[in-house]
N, C-alpha and C positions, 0 to 999 in steps of 0.2 A: 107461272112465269114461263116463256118458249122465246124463243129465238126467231120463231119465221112469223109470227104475228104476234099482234097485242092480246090482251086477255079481252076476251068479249066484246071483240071488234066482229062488226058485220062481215059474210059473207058475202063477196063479191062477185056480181050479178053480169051476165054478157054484155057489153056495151055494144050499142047499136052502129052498124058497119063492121063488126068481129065478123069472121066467116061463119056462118051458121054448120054446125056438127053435122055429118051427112048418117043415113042413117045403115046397116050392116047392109055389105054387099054392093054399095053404092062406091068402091075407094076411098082413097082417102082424103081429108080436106086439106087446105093449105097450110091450114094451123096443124093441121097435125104433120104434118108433113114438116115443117118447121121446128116441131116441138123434137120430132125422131130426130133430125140432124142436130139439133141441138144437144140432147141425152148423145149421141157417138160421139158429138166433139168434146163432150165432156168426161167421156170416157177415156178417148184418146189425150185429152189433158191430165188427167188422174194419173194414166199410167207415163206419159211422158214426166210429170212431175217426180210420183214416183222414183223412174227410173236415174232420176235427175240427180234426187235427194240421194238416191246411194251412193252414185256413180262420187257425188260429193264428197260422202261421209267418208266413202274410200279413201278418197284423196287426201282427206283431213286427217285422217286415224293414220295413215304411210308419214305425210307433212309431221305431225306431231311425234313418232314415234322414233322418226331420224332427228330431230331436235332432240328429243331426251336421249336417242343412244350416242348425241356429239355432247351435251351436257354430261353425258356419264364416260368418255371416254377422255374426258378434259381432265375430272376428278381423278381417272385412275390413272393417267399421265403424271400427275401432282402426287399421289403415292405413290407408284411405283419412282417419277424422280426424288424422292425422299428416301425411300430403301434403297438407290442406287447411293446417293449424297450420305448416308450413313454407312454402307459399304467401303464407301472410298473413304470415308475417315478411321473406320477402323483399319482397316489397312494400312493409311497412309501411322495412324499410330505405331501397329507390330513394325512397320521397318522401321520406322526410329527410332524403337526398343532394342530390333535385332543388328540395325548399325551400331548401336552403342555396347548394348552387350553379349552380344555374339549368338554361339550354340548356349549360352547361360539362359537363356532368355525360355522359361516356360511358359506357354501357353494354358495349359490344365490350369497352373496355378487362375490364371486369370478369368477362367471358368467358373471355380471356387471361390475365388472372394466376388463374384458378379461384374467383374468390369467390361463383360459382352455379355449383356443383357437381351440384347433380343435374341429372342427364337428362334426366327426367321434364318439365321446364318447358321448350319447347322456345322460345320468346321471351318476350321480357321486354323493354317497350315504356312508356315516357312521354309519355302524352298530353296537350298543353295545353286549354285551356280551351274551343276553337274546333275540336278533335277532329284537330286537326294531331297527326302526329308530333313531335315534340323530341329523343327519342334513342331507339333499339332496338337491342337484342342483332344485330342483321341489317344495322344499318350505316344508312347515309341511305335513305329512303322518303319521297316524297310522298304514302302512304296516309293516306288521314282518315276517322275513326271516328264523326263526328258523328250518323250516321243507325244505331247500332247500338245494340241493345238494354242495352247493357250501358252506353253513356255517358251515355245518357238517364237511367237508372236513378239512375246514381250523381250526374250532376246538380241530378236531382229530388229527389232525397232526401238528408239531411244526417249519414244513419247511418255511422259508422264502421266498417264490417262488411264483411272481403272476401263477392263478388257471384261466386257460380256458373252462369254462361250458360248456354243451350241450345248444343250444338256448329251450328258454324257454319263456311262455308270462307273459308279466311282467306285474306287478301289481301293478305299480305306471302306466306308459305309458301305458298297456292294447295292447301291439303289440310285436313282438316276434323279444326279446334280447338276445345276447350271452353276458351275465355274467363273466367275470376278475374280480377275487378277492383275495386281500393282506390280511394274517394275522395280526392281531394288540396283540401286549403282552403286557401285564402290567409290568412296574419297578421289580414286585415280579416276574415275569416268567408266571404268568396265563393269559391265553387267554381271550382278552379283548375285540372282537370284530373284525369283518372284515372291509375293506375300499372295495366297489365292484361298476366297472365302467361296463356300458350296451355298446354295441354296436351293432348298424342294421348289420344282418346277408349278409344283399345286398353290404352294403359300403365293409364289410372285404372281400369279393369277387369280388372288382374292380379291373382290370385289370391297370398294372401298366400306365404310359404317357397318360392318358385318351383314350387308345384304347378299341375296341370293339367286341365283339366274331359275330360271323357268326351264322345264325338262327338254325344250330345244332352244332357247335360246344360248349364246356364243359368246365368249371374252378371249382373248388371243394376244400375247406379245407376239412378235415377228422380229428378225431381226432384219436391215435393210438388205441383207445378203441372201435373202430368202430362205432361210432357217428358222422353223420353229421354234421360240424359245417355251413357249406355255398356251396350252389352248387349253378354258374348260368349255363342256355342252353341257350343259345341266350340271352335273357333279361328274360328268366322265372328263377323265385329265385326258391330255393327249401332248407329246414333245418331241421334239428331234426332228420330224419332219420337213422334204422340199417344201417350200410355198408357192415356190415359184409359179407354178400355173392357176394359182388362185384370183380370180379377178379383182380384188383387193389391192393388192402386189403388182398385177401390170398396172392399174391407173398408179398407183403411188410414185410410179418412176415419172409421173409429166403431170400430175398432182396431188399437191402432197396432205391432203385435206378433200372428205366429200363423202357422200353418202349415195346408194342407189339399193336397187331391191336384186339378189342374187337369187337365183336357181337352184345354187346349192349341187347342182351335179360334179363340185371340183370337192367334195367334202362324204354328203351323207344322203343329197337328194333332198333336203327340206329347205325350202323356200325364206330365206330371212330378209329381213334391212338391215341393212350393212351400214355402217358407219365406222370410217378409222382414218387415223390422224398421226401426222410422224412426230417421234418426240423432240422437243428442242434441247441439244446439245446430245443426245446417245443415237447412235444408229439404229435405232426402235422403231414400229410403229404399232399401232394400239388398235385394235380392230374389234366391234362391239356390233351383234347383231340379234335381235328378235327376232324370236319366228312369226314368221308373217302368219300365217294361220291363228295364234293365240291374237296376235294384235288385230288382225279384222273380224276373232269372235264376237266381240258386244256390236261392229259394225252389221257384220252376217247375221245376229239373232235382230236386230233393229233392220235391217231390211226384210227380213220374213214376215214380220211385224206390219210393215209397211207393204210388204204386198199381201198379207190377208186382210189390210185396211182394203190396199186398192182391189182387191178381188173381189171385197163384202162390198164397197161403196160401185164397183161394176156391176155385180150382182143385183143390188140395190137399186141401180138407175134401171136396168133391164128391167127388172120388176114392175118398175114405176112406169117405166114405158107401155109395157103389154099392160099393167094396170090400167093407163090411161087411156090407151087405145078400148079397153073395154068398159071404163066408166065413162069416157065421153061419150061414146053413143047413149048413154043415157044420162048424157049431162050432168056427171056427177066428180068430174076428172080434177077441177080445182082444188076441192074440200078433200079428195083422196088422197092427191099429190100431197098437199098442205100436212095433214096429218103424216103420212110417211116420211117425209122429211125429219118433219119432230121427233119419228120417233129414233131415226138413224141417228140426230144428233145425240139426243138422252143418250143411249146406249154410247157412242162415241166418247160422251163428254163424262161418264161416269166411271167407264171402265177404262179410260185411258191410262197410259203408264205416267203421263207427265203432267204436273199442275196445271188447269186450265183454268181461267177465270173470264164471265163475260163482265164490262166493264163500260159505265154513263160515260158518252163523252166532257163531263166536271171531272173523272177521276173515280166516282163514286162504285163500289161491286155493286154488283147486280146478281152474281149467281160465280159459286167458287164450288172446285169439285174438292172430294176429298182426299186428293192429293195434294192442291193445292194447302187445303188448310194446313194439314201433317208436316209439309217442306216448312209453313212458317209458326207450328205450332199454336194456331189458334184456333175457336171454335166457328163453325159456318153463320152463325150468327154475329162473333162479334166481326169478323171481316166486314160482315154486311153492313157495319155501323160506321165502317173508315171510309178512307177513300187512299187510293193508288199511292198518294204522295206521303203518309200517316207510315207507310215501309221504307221509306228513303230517309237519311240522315239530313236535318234541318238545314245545312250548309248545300246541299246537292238538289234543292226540292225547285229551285226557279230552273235549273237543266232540268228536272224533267217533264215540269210543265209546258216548258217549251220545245221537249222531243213529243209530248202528246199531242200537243196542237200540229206539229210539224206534222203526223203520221194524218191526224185528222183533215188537214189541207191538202195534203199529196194525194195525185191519182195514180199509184204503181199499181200496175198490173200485173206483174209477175209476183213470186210468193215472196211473203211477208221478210225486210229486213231483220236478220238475229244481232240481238246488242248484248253483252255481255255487262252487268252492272250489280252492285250490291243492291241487299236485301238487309233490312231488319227485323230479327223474329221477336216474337212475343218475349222471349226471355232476355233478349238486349244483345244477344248475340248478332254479329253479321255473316250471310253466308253469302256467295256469289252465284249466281242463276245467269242463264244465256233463255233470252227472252228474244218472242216472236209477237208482234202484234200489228195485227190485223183490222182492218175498220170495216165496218158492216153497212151499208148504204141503202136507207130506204128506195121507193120508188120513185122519186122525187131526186136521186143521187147525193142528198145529205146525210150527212154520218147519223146513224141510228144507233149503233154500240160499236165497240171495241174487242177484240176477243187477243186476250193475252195468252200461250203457250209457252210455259218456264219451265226449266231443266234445269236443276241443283247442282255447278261445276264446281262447288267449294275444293272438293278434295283435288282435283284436277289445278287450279288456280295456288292451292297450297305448294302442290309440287312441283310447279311453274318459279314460284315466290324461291323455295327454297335452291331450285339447284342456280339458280340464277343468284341467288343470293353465295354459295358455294360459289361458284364461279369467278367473283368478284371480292372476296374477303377471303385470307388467309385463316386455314383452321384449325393455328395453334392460335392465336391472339386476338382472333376475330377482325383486329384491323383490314382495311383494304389494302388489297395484293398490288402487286406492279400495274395491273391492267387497269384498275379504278383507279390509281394515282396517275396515269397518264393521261385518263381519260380528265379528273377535276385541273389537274395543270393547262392543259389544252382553253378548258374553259376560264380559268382566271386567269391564263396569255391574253385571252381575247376580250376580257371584261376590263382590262386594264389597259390594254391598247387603245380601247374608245374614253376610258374614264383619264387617259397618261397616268397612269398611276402605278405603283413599285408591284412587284410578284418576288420574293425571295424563295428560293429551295435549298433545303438542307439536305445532307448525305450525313447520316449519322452510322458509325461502326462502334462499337462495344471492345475497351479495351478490357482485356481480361475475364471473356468467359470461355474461350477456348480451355483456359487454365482451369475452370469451374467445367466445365465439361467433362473434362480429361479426370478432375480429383471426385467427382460428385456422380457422375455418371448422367446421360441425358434426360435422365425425367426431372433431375432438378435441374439441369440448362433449361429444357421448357418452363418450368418454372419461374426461374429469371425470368425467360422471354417474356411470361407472360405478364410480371408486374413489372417489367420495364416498359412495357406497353400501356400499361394503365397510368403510368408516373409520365411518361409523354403526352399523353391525352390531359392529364391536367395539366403541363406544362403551355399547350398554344390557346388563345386566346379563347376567352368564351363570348360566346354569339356571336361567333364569326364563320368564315368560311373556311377556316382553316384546314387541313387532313393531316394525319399520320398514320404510315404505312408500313407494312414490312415487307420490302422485297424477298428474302431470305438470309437463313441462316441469324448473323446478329449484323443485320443491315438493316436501316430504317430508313424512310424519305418523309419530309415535311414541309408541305404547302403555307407560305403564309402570304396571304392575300389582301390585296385593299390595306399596303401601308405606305404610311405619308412619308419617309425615311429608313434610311440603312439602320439608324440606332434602333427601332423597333423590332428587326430581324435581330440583331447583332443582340437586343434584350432578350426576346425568346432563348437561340440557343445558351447565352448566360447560364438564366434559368435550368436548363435541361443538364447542364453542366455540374449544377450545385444537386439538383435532383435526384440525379445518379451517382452523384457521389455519394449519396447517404449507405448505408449497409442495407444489406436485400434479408431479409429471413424466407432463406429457403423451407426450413424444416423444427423441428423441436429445436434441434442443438445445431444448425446450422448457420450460419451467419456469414455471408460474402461479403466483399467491395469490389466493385469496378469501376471501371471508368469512363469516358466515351471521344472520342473525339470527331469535329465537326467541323466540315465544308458545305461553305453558301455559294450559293450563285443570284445573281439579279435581274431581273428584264426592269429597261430594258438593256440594259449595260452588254450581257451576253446573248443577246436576243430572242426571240419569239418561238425558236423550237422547243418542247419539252425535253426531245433527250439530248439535245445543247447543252440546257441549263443543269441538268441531272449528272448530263461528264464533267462539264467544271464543277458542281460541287465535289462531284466523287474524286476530280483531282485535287481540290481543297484540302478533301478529307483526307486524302494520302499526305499530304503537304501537312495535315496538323498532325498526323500520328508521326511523321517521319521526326517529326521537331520536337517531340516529348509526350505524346498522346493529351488525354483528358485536356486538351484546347481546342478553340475554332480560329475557323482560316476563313477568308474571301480568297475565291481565284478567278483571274487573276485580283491580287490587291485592289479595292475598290475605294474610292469615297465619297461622300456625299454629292459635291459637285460635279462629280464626273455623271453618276447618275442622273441627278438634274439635267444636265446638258444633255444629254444621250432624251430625257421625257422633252423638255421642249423643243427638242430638233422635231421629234415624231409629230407633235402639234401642230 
């Protein structure tokens, strides 16, 4: 079986009017003179392609490698606003411990029985008005804080807002802390002190799911005032630090989002991609960068690759040319050619790194390397008994008969389209392959075979799936985060707009888990969270469109879609009302109650924007807690007819 002819097909003989071969010494004839230009230009294609394919893959390995470091700097936005959101509650807790009961109030104790349970905060200090200690996680201290940036601040200003420092080295622990600190007011309005929790500048620079950066690649908080709050390079920490002249830092002030390839001369001299993004709601920004070098390594060894192909396949044609220059004179330059070719391919097609399969235009294999078989697990014989569509899922099998024929009717000249699509192997698994195929043309210019080139991108497409999938789902409860509920609202605004039909949102807040928070500690609050989320998900409708989300904290948002009347919303949250009312079993001996109260909004009553409808609920839901919790509210006051009217008006 061969590729450049049939099996035991005639040798083809000079046709009369060919230029006849001139014989040595004589120059050269036109054919061959034609055949040399042809071998150059096909040399000059080889490496123009070549150089094509990298200058690509470049591009593609930099493209992709700033998508994952904006997907990874999204995530560690989403934790680090959690350890900030957890910071401010434990603080906002110790002063309305230390408003109520004064210098009584110890901390240690609260050490001891676990009520600051994470780690992460390594003291937790009460300071009065004159920058004395009062109480610390650390026990008695005569340390005073009055000359520190962070008391002044909070003196000076009457804002309620936990205060993220510059790292500093602390003088109880004697090792360098980033400082959070909450304002404390007295009953009369005067400032009475700050509550201020430490944190190792190492920990707030952990990479989210305990993964781990690469021995130059880069994570960094910043603060927007161009102070250092946390950089790691590999495992080396670094803090405190100007940024100011960091090229990160100048685009941030006129974009506050973006990605490009830096120099690294404002750092260490190593060449990364950069990606960073300011946080929403803290003066933050997040800054995430690979080093370019590791990431264009599998590019760099795959163009090396590619130029000892095109070097051997130059090599090759030179060959073949001074071959032919000296078998043609003795009329022997067809059958030489023919044969070398064959044998470039065999070697090509065997030793190759990527599955190659030649392929009937029905679909049928005709010759699979073994690589190919190993990617799908099966023996070279029995491939040879399938055909193309026998690996595709029965539902997908008329698209790809109809991408075959498509490639089989097209005359593209340039190299072959890559399409990215599943595979199924021998054992029932799917894996994803980025395919190349190619159609082979007799001399007649009909398709004679097909030559397929597949690359295994499963693992690639997994890590695609999942941060995207992260992205868009919250990852304590799994539900979808604000972003995917914006994004399904948006679409049942517009599917009901064409159908006149009702869209209700609900704002649901959780009465009484602050209280569970406070008595339980937060891994049974997540708890809660998290079978309160599953008790919601059976609450809205089945086989429908419906969603439920958690914005944060104990907030939820709920889509219900495709309803014929207000009493079908007004029955959901019912439902979700009686739901949560039941008791939660947190734990062994644990047992809560809560409660929840809940604001709707209507389209088209409150109109067609998502976060329209999303503020009248949430004003609802203030309006229901305000009036005794565990109820729901419309806001404004809605009813049926009104709705009616508002859908036939739009008609």
């Amino acid at each position: 079986m061969t590729l450049s002819a049939k099996p035991g097909s005639p040798r083809v003989p000079l046709e009369p009017g060919r230029p006849e071969l001139r014989a040595p010494g004589r120059g050269l004839s036109t054919l061959q003179v034609l055949i040399l230009l042809a071998g150059a230009a096909a040399i000059v294609l080889i490496w123009l392609t070549t150089l094509q394919r990298s200058t690509f893959e470049r591009a593609q390995a930099v493209t992709a490698a700033m998508r994952s470091n904006a997907n990874l700097a999204i995530a560690f936005e989403q934790q680090v606003t959690r350890t900030l959101k957890e910071a401010e509650q434990i603080a906002a807790f110790a002063r309305q411990e230390y408003l109520r009961d004064g210098a009584r109030l110890d901390l240690r104790h609260w050490v001891e029985q676990r009520i600051i349970r994470d780690k992460a905060f390594t003291i937790l200090s009460v300071v009065d008005e004159t920058g004395a200690i009062v109480t610390t996680t650390q026990g008695a201290s005569s340390v005073n804080y009055a000359d520190r940036d962070f008391f002044t601040r909070q003196r000076d200003s009457r804002e309620d807002t936990l205060y993220l420092d510059r790292p500093v080295l602390g003088r109880i622990s004697a090792q360098w802390r980033i400082p959070m600190s909450l304002r404390i007011q007295k009953p009369d309005g005067s400032f009475g002190g700050v509550v201020v929790l430490s944190v190792d500048p190492v920990n707030l620079a952990a990479l989210p799911g305990g993964a781990h950066l690469g021995p130059d690649d880069m994570l960094e908080i910043t603060g927007l005032d161009g102070i250092l709050r946390s950089r790691l390079i590999g495992t080396r920490p670094t803090y405190g630090l100007d940024q100011g002249k960091h090229a990160w830092n100048l685009r941030q002030a006129t974009q506050p989002e973006g990605s490009f390839v830096d120099d690294g001369d404002s750092i260490d001299g190593v060449t990364r991609i950069i990606s960073y993004r300011t946080m929403s709601g803290y003066p933050l920004m997040i800054t995430v960068g690979s080093d370019y070098a590791s990431v264009l390594l599998p590019v760099q060894r795959r163009r090396t690759l590619y130029l000892f192909i095109a070097a051997g396949a130059t090599a090759a044609l030179l060959g073949l040319a001074a071959l032919f220059l000296y078998l043609s004179l003795r009329q022997r330059a067809t059958t030489e050619a023919l044969e070398a070719s064959e044998a470039l391919f065999r070697a090509t097609f065997h030793q190759a790194a990527m599955g190659i399969a030649r392929i009937a235009p029905d679909g049928r294999f005709l010759e699979v390397n073994d690589k190919y078989c190993r990617m799908l697990g099966y023996d070279a014989p029995e491939l040879l008994a399938r055909t193309l569509f026998d690996l595709t899922a029965p539902d997908d099998r008329s698209d790809a008969r109809a991408f075959l024929q498509a490639r089989l009717t097209a005359h593209y000249l340039g190299p072959p389209p890559e399409i990215e699509k599943p595979y199924r192997r021998h054992d029932g698994h799917i894996i994803w392959v980025c395919e190349a195929l190619s159609v082979v043309r007799n001399p007649a210019g009909l398709p004679d075979f097909l030559v397929a080139v597949v690359q295994d991108i499963t693992a690639r497409k997994d890590l695609e799936n999942r941060l995207s999938h992260d992205a868009l789902h919250d990852a304590l409860t799994g539900l979808p985060n604000r972003v995917m509920f914006q994004d399904r609202c948006a679409r049942a605004l517009e599917f009901a707009a064409r159908r006149n039909g009702l869209v209700t949102v609900l704002y649901l807040d959780l009465d009484g888990f602050k209280e569970v928070n406070d008595s339980y500690g937060h891994a049974m609050g997540d708890i809660l969270l998290q079978q309160v989320a599953r008790r919601l998900e059976h609450c809205v409708r089945a086989q429908s469109e419906d969603t439920v989300s958690r914005f944060g904290g104990d907030e939820f948002g709920i889509i219900l879609s495709g309803l014929d009347s207000l009493e079908g919303g007004e029955r959901v949250a019912r439902t979700i009302l009686d739901a949560l009312a039941r008791p939660f079993d947190l734990a062994e001996s644990i047992q809560v109650r809560i409660s929840a109260s809940i604001g709707a909004a209507v389209h088209p009553r409150h109109g067609q924007d998502p976060d329209a409808l999303v503020a009248h609920a949430d004003a609802a839901m203030y309006a229901a807690k305000h009036s005794g919790k565990n109820r729901f509210r419309w806001e404004p006051l809605v009813n049926a007819s009104e709705v009616q009217s508002a859908a036939m008006a739009r008609s």
